[in-house]
N, C-alpha and C positions, 0 to 999 in steps of 0.2 A: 657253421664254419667260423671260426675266430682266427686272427691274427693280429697284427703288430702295424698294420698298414692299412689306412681306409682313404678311398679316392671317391666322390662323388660322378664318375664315371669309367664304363667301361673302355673307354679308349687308351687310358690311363694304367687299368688295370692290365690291358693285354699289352701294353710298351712295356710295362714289368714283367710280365712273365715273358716274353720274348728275350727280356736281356738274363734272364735267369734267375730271374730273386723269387719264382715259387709258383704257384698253381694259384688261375684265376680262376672265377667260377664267374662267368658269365651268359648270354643268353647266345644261342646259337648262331643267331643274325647277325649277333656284332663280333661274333670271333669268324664266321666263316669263311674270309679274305683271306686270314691268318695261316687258317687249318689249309685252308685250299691251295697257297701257294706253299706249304711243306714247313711255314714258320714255329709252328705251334701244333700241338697232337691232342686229340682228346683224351684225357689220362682213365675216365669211367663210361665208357660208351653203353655202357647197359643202366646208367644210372642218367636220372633227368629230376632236374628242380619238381616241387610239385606246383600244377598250376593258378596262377594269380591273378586276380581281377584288374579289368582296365578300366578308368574312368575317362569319360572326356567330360570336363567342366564346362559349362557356359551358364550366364544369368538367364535363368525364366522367361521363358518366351524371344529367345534370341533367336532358336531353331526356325522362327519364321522369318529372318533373313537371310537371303540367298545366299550369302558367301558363308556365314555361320556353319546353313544348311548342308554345303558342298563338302568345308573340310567334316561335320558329322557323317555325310555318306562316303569320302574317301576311307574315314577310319574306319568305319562297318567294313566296308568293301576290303580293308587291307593289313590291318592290326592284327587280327586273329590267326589271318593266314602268316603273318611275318613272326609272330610268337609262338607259332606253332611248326614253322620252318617248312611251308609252304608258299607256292608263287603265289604270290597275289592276285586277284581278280582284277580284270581291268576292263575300266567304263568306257 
């Protein structure tokens, strides 16, 4: 998809398409509010991004501190599910 307009977020993108200046392409999670309260439509419902890898960074050997540890197991527990527009699992 190319255009004339790039935002380093989709909040950004879906206040543009909301006011009418064109079709965002963003991920389901972050337009769903959108869709749901009747602001914005899905224009290709049989079509979906193809899927992309997530990383979570931290330095080497950090996973052994507990707070590190925590948000590693929140992300397991709930990125997957929220990029694939699924509830999250909850601990």
């Amino acid at each position: 998809m190319q255009g004339n307009f790039a935002v380093h977020g989709f909040t950004a993108l879906l206040h543009a398409a909301s006011a009418g200046l064109g079709v965002a392409r963003v991920p389901e999670f972050a337009a769903r509010k959108v869709i749901d309260c009747g602001e914005l439509v899905r224009v290709l419902p049989g079509w979906s991004a193809p899927p992309t890898e997530v990383f979570l960074v931290h330095r080497f050997g950090q996973e052994r501190i507990q707070r590190v540890k925590a948000v590693i197991d929140a992300a397991q527990a709930s990125v997957g599910a929220l990029l694939d527009g699924r509830k999250a699992k909850s601990s």
